[in-house]
OpenMM code with the backbone's topology and positions (N, CA, C; nanometers):
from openmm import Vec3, app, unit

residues = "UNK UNK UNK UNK UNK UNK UNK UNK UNK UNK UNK UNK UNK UNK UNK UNK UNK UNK UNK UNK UNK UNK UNK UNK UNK UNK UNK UNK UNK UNK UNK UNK UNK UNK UNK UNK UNK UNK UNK UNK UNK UNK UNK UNK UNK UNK UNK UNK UNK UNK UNK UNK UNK UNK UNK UNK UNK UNK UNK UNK UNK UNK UNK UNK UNK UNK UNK UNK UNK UNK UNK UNK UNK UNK UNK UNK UNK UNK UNK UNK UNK UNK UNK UNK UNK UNK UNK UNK UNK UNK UNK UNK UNK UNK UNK UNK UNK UNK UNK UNK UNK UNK UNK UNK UNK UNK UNK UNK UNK UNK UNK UNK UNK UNK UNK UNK UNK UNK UNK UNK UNK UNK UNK UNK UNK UNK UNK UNK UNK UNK UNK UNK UNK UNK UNK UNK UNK UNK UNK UNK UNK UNK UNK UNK UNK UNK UNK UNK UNK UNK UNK UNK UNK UNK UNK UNK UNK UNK UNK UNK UNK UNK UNK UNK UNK UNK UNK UNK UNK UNK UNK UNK UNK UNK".split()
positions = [
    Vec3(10.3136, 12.2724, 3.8661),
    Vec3(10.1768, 12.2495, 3.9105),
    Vec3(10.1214, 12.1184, 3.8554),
    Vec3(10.1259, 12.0950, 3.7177),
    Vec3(10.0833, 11.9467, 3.6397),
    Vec3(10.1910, 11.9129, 3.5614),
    Vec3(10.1690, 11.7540, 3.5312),
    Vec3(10.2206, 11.7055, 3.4077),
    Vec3(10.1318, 11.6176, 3.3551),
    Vec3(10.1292, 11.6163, 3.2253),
    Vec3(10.0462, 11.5100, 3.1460),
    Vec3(10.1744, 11.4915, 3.0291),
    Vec3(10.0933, 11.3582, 2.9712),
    Vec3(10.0622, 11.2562, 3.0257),
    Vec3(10.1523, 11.2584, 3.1603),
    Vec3(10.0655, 11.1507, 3.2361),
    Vec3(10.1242, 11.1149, 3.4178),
    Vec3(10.2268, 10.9232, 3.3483),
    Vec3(10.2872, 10.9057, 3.2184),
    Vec3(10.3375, 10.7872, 3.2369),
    Vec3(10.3218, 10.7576, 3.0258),
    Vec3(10.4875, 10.7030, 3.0199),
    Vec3(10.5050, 10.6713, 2.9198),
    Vec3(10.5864, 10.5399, 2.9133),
    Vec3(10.6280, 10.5068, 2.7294),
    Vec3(10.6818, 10.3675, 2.7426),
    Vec3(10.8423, 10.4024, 2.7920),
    Vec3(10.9030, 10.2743, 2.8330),
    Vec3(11.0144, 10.2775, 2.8617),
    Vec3(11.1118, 10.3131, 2.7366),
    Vec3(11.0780, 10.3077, 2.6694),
    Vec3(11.1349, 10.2951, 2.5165),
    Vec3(11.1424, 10.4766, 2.5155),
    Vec3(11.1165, 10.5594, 2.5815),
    Vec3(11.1158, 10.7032, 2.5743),
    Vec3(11.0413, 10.7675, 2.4858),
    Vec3(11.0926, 10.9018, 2.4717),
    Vec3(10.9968, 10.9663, 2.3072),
    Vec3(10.8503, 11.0547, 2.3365),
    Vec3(10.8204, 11.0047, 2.4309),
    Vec3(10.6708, 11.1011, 2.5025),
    Vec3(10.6876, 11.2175, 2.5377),
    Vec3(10.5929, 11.3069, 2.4576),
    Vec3(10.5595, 11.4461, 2.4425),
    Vec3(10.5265, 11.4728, 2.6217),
    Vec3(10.5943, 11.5383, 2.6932),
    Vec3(10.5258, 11.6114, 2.8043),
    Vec3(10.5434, 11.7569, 2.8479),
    Vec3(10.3956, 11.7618, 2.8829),
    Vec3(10.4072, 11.9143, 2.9566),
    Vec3(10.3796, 11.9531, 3.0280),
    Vec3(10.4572, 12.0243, 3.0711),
    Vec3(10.5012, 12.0656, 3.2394),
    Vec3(10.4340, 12.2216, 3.2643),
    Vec3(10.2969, 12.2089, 3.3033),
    Vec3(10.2217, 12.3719, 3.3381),
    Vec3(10.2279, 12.4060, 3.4807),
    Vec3(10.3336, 12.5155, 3.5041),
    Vec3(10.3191, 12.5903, 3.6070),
    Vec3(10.3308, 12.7339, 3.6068),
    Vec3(10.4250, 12.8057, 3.6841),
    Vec3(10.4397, 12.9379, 3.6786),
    Vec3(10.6116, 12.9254, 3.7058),
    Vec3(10.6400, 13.0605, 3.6048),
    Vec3(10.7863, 13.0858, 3.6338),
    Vec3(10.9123, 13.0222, 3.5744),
    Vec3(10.8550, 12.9433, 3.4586),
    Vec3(10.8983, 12.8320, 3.3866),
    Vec3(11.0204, 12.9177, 3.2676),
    Vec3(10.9715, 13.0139, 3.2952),
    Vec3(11.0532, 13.0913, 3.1682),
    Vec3(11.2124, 13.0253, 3.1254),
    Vec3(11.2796, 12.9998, 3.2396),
    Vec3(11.3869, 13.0234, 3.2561),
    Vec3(11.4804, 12.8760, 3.2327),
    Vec3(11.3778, 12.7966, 3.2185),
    Vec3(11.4068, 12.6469, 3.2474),
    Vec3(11.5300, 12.6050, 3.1419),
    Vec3(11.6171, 12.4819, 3.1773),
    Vec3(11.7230, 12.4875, 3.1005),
    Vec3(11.7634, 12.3197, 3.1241),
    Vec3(11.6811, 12.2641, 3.2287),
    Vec3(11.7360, 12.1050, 3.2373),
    Vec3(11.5616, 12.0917, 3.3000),
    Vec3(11.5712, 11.9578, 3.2229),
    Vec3(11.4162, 11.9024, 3.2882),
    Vec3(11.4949, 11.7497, 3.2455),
    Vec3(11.4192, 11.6689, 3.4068),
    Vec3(11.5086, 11.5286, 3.4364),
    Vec3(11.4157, 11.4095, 3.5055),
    Vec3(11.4290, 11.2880, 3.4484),
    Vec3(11.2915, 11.2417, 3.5195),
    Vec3(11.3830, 11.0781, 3.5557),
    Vec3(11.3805, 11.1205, 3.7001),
    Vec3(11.5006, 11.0401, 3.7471),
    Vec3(11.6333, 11.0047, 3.7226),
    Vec3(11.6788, 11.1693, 3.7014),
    Vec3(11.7716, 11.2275, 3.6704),
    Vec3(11.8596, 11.1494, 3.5311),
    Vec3(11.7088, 11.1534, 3.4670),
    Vec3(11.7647, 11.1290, 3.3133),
    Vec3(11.7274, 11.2533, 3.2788),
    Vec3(11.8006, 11.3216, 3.1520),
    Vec3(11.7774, 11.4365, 3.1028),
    Vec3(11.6979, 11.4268, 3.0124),
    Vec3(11.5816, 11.5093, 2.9853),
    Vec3(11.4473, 11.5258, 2.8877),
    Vec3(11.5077, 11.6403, 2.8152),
    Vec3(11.4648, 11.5942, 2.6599),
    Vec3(11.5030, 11.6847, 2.5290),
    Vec3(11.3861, 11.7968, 2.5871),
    Vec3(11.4138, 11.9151, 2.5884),
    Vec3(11.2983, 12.0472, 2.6127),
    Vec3(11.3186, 12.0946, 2.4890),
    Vec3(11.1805, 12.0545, 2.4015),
    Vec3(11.1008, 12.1181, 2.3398),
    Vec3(11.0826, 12.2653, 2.3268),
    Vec3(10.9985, 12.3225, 2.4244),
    Vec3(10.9575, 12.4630, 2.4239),
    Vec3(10.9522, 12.5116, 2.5971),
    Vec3(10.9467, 12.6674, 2.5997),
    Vec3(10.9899, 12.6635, 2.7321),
    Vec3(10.9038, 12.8229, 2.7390),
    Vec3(10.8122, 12.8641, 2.7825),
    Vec3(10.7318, 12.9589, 2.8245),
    Vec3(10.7104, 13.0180, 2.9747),
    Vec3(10.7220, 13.0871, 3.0316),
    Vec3(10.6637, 13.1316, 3.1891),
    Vec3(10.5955, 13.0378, 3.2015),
    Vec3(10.4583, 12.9669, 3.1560),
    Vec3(10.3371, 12.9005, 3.2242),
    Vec3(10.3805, 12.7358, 3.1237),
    Vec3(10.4604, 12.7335, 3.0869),
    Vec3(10.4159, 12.5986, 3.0301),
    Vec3(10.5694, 12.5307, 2.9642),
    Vec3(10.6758, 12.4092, 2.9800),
    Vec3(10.7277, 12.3043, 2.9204),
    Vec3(10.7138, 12.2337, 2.8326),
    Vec3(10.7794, 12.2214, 2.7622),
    Vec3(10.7363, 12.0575, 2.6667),
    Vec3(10.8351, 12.0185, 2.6382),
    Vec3(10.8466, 11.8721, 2.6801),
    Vec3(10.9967, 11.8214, 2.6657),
    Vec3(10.9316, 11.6837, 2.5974),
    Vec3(11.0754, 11.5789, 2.5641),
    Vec3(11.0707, 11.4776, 2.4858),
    Vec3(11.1136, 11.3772, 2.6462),
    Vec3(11.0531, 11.2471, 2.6591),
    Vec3(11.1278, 11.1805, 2.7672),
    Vec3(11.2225, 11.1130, 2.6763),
    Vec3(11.3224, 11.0669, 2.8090),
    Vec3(11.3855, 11.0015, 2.7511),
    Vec3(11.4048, 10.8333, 2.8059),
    Vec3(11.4418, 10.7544, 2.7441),
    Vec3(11.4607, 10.6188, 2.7562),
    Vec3(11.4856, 10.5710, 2.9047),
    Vec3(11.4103, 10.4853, 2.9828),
    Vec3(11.4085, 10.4362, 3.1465),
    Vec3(11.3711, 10.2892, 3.1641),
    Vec3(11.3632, 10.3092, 3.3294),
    Vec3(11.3445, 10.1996, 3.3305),
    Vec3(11.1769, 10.1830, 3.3960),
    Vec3(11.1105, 10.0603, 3.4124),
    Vec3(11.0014, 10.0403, 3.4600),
    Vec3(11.0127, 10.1302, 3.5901),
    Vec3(10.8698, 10.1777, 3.5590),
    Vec3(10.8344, 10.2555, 3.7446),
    Vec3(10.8493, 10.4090, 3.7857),
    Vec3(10.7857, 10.4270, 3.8429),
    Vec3(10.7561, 10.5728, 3.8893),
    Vec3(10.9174, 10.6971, 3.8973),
    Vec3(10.9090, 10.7631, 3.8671),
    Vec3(11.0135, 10.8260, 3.8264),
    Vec3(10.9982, 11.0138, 3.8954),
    Vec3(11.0503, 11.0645, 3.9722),
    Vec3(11.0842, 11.1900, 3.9924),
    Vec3(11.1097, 11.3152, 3.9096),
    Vec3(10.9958, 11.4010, 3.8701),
    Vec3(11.0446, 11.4981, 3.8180),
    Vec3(11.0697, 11.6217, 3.8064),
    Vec3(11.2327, 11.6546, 3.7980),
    Vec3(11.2992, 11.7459, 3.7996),
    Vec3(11.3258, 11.8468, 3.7080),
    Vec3(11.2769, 12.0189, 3.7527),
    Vec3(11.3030, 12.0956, 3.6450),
    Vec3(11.3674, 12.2031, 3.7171),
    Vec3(11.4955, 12.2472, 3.6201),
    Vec3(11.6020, 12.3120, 3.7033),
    Vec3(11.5895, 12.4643, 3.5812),
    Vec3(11.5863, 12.5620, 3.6664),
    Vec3(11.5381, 12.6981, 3.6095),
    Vec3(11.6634, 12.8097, 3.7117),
    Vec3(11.6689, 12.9338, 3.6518),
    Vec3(11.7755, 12.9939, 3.6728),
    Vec3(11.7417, 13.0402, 3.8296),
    Vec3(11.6010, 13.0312, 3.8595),
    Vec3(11.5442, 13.1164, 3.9614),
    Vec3(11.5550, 12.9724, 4.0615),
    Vec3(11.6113, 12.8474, 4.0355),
    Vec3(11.5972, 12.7535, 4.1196),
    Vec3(11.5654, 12.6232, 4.0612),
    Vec3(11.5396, 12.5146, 4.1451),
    Vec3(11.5156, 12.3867, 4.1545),
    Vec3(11.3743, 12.3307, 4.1559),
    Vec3(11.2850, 12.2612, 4.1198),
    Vec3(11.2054, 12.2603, 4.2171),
    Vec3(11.2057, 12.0430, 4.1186),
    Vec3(11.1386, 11.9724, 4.2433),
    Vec3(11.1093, 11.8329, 4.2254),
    Vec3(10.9736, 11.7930, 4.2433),
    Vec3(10.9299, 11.7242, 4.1514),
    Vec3(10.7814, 11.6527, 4.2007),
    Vec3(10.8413, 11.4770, 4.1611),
    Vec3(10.7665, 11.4399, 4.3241),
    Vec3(10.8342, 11.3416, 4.3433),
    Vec3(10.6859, 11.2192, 4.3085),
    Vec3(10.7263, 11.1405, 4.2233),
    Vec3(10.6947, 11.0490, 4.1292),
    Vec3(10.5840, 11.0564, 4.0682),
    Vec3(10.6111, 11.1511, 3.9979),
    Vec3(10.5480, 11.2609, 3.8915),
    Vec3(10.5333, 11.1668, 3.7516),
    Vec3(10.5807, 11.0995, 3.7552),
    Vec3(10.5767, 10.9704, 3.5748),
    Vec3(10.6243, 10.8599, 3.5699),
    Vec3(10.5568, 10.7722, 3.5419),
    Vec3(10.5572, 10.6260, 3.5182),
    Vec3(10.5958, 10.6133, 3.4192),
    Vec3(10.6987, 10.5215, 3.4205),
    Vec3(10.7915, 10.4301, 3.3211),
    Vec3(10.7281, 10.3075, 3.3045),
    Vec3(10.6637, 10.2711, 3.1829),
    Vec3(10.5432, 10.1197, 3.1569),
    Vec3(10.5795, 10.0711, 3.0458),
    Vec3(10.5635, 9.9489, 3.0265),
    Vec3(10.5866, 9.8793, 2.9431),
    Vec3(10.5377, 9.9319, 2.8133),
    Vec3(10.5977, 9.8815, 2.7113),
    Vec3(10.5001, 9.9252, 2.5859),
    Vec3(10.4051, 9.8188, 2.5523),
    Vec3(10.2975, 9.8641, 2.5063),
    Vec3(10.1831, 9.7810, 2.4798),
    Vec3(10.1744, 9.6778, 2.4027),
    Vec3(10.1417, 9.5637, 2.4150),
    Vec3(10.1208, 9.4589, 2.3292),
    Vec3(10.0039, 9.3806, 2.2585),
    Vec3(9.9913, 9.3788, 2.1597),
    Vec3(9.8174, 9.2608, 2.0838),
    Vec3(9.8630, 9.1480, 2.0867),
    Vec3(9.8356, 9.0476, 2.1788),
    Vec3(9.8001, 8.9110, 2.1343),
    Vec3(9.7198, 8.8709, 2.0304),
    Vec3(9.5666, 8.8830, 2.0956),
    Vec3(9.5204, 8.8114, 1.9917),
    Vec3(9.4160, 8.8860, 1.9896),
    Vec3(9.3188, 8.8950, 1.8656),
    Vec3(9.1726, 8.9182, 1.8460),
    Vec3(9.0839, 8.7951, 1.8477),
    Vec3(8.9517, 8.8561, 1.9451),
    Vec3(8.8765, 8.7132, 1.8961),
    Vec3(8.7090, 8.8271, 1.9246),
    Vec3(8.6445, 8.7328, 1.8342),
    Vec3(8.7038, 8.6503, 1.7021),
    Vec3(8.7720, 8.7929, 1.6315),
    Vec3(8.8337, 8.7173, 1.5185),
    Vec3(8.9362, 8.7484, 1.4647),
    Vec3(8.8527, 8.8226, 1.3215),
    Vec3(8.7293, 8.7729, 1.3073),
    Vec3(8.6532, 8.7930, 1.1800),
    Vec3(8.4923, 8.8591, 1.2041),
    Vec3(8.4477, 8.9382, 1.0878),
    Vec3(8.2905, 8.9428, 1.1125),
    Vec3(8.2735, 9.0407, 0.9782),
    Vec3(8.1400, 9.0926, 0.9828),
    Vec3(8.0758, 9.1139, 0.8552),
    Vec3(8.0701, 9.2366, 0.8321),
    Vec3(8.1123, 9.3090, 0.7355),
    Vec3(8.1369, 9.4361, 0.6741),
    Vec3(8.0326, 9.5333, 0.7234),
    Vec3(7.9432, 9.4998, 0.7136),
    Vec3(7.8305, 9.6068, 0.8135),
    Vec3(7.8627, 9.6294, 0.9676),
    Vec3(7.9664, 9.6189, 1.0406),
    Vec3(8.0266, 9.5912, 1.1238),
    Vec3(7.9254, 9.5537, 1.2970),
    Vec3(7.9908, 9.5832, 1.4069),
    Vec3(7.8595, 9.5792, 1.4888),
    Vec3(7.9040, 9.4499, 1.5635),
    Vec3(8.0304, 9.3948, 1.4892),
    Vec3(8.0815, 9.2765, 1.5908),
    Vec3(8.1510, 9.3417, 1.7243),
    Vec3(8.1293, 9.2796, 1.8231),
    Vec3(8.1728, 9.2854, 1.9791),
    Vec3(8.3090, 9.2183, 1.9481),
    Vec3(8.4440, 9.2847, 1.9292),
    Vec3(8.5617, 9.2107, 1.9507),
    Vec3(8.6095, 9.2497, 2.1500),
    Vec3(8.7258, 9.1353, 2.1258),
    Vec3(8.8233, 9.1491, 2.2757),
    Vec3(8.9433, 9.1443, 2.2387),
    Vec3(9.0434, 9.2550, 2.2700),
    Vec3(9.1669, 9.2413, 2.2053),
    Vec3(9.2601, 9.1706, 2.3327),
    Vec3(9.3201, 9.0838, 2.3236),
    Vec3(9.4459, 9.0651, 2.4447),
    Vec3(9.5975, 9.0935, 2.4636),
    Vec3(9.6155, 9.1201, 2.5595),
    Vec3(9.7522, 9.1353, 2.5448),
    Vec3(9.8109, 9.2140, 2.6505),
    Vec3(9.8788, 9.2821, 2.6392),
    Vec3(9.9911, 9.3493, 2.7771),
    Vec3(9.9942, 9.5049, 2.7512),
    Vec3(9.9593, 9.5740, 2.8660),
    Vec3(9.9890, 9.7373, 2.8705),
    Vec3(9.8956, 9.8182, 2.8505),
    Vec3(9.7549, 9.7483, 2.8347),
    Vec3(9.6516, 9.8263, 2.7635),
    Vec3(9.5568, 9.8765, 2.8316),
    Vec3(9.6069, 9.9260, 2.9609),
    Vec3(9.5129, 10.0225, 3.0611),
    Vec3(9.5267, 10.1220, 2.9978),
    Vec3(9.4132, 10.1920, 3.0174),
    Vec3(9.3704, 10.3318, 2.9276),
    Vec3(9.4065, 10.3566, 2.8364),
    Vec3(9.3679, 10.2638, 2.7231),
    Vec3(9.3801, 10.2132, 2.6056),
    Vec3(9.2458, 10.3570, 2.5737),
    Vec3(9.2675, 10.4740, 2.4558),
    Vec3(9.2234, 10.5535, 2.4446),
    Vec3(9.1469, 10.5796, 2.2631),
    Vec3(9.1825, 10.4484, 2.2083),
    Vec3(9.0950, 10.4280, 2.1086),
    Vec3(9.1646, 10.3117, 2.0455),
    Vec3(9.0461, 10.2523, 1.9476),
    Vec3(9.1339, 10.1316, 1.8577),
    Vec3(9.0434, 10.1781, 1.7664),
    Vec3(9.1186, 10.1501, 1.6395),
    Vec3(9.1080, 10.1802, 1.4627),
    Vec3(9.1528, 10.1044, 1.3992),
    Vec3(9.0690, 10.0334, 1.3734),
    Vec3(9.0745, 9.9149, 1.2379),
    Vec3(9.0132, 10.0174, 1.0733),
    Vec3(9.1277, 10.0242, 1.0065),
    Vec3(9.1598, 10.0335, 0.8904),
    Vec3(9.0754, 10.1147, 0.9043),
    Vec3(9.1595, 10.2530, 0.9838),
    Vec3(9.1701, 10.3741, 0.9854),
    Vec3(9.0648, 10.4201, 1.0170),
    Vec3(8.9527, 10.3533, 1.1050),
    Vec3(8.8341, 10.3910, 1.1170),
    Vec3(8.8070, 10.3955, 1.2708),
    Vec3(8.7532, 10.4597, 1.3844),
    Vec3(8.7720, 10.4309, 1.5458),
    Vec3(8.6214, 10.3522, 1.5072),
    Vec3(8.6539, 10.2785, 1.6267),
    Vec3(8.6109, 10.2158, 1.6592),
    Vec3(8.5003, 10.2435, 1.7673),
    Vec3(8.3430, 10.1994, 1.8275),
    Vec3(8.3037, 10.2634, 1.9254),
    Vec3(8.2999, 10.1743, 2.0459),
    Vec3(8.2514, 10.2037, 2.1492),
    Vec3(8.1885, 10.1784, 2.2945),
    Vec3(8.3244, 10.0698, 2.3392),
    Vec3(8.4896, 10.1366, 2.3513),
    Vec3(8.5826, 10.1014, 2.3851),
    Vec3(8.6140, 10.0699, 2.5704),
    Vec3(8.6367, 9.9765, 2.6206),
    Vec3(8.6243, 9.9413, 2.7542),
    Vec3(8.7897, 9.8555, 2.7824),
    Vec3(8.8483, 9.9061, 2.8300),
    Vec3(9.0027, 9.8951, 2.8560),
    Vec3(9.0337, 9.8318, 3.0077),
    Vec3(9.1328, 9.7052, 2.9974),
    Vec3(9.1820, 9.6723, 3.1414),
    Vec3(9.3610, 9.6256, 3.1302),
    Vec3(9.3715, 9.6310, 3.2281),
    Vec3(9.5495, 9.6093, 3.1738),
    Vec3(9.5855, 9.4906, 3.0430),
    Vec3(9.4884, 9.4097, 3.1150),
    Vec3(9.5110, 9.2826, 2.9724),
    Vec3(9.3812, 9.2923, 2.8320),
    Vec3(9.3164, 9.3428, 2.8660),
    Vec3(9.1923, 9.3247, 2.7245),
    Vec3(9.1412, 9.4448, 2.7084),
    Vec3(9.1116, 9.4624, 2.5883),
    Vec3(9.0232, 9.5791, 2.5467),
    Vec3(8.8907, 9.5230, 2.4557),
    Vec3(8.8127, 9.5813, 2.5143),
    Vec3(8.6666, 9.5549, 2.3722),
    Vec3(8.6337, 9.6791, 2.3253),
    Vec3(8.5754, 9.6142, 2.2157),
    Vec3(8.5277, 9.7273, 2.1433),
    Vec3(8.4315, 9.6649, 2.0208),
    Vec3(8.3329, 9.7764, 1.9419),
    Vec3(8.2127, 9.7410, 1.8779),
    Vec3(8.3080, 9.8006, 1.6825),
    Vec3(8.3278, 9.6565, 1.6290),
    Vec3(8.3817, 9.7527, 1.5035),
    Vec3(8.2886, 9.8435, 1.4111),
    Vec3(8.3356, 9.8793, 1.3297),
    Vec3(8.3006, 9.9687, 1.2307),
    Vec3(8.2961, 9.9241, 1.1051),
    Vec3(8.1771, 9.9751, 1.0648),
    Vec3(8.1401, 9.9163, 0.8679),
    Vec3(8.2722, 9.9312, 0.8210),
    Vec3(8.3046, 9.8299, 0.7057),
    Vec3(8.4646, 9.8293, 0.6646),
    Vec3(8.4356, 9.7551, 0.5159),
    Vec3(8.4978, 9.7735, 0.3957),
    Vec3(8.4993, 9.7084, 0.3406),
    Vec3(8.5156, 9.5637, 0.3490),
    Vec3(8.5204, 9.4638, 0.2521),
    Vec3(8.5935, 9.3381, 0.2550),
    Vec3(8.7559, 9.3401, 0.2672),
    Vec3(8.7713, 9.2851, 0.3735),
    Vec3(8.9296, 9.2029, 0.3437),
    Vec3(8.9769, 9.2292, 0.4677),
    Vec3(9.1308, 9.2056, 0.4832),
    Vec3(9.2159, 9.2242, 0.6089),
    Vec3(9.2376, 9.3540, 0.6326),
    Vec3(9.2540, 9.4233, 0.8061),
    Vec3(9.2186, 9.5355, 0.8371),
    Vec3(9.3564, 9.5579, 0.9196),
    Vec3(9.4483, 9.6583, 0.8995),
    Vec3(9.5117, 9.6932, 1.0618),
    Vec3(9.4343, 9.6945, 1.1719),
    Vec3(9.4608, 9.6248, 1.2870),
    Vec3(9.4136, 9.6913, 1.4324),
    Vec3(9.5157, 9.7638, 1.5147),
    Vec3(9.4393, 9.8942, 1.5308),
    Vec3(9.5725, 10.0044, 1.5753),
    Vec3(9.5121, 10.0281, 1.7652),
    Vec3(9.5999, 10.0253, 1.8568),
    Vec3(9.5500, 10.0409, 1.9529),
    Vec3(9.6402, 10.1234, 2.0189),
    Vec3(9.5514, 10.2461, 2.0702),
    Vec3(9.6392, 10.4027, 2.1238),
    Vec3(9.6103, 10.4086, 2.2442),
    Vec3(9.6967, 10.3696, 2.3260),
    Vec3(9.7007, 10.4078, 2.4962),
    Vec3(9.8360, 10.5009, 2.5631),
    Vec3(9.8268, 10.5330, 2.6709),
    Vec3(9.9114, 10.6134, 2.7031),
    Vec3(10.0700, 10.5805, 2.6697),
    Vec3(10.0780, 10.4677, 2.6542),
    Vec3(10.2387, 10.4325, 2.6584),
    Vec3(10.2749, 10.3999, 2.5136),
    Vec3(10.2224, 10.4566, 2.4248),
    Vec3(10.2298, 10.4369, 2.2998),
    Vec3(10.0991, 10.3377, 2.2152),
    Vec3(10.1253, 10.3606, 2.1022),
    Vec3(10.0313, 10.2839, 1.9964),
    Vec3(10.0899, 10.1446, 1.9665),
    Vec3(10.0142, 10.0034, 1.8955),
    Vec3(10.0548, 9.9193, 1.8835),
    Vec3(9.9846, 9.8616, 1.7343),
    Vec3(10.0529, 9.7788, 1.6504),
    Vec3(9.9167, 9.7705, 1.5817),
    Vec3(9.9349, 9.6223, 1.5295),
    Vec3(9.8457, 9.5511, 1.5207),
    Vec3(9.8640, 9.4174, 1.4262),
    Vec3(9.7894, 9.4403, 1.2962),
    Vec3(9.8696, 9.3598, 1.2216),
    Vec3(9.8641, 9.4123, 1.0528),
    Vec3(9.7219, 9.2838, 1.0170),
    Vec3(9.6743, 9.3188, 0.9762),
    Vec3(9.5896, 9.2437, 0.8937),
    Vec3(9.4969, 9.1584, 1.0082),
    Vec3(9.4780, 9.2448, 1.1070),
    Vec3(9.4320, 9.1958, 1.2072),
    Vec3(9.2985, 9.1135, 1.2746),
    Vec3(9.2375, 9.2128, 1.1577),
    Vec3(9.0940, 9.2150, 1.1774),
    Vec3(9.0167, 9.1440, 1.0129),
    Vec3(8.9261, 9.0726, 0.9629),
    Vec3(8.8638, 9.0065, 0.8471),
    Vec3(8.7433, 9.0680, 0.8431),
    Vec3(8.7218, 9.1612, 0.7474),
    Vec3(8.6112, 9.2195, 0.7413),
    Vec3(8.5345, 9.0554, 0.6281),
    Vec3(8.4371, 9.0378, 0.6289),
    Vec3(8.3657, 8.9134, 0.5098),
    Vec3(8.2407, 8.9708, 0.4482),
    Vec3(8.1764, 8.9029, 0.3798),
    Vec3(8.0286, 8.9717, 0.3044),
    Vec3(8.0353, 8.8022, 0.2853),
    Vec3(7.9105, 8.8043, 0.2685),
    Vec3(7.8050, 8.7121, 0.2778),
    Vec3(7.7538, 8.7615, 0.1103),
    Vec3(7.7511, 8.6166, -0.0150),
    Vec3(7.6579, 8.6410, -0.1101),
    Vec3(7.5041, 8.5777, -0.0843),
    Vec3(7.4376, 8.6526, -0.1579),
    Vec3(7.2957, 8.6304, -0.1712),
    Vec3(7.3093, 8.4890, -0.2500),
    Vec3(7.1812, 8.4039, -0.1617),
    Vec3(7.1762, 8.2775, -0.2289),
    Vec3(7.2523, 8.1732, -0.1776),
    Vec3(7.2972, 8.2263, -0.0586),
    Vec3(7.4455, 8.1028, -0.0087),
    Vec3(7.4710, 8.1584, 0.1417),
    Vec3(7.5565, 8.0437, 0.2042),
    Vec3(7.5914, 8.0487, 0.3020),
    Vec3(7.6883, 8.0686, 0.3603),
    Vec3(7.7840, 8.0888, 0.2274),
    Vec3(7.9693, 8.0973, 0.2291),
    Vec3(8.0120, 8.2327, 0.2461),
    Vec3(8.0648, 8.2688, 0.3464),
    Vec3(8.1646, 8.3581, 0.3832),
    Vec3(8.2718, 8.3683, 0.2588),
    Vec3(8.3197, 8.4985, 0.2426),
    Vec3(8.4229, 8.4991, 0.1553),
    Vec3(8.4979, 8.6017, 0.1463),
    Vec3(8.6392, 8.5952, 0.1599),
    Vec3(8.7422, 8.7453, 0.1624),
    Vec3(8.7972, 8.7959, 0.0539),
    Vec3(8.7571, 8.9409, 0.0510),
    Vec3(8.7667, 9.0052, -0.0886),
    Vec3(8.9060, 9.1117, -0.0388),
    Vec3(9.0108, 9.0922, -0.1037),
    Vec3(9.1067, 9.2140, -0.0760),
    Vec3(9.1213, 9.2934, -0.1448),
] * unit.nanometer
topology = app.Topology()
chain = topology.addChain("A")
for resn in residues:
    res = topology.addResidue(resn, chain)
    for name in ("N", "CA", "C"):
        topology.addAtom(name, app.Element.getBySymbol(name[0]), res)
């Protein structure tokens, strides 16, 4: 009846599950007749591991004692996601800066977390994501970005700064 996620990286490894009826019995699940590690296997519900493909819509097949059945291009094979660049790259520990992340794969990009914190009012397109950061201490931050085809993260991505009283100088505290 469903599968979610509808599309993972080519690189394989994505949790899916397969909710229908009659599932009990299942013993091969295949997604363009690559074979998926099955997880767990219930009357109403699958969960298999994908496995490694190529770009593009993919057929999927689950073979049960009571029969066959196919849903035909049932999961997308996508690139894995990539960060170019942040810009800006820096802003002030009380957070509230408007970043744009760039890069490749990042449609329905489903949160970003800079140093372990989400991030809010996230807006996703295949190439950019924005988003509003979060109060952070001083210093360099992971930026972690979670979309359907896996997570990505650049290390030290993000510059949280503080501003001293009495001055005009920016300064990074790690």
């Amino acid at each position: 009846a469903s599968l979610t996620p509808f599309a993972g990286p080519v690189t394989g490894g994505t949790t899916i599950s397969i909710a229908g009826a009659n599932l009990g019995t299942a013993f091969v699940v295949s997604l363009g007749g690559l074979q998926a590690t099955i997880l767990s296997v219930s009357e109403g519900l699958i969960t298999a591991k994908t496995p490694p493909g190529t770009l593009g819509e993919r057929d999927l097949t689950v073979v049960t004692r009571g029969g066959t059945v196919t849903r035909i291009r049932a999961f997308a094979y996508v690139p894995p996601p990539t960060m170019v660049s942040i810009e800006p790259p820096s802003g002030p520990t009380s957070g509230g800066t408007r970043i744009t992340i760039r890069g490749s794969g990042l449609a329905g990009t489903t949160s970003v977390v800079i140093g372990g914190i989400p991030t809010t009012n996230v807006v996703a397109t295949a190439n950019a994501v924005t988003a509003t950061t979060p109060a952070h201490g001083a210093g360099a931050r992971n930026v972690v970005l979670n979309t359907p085809s896996g997570a990505v993260t650049m290390v030290g991505g993000f510059l949280y700064t503080t501003s001293f009283t009495g001055g005009s100088r920016s300064e990074e505290h790690t």
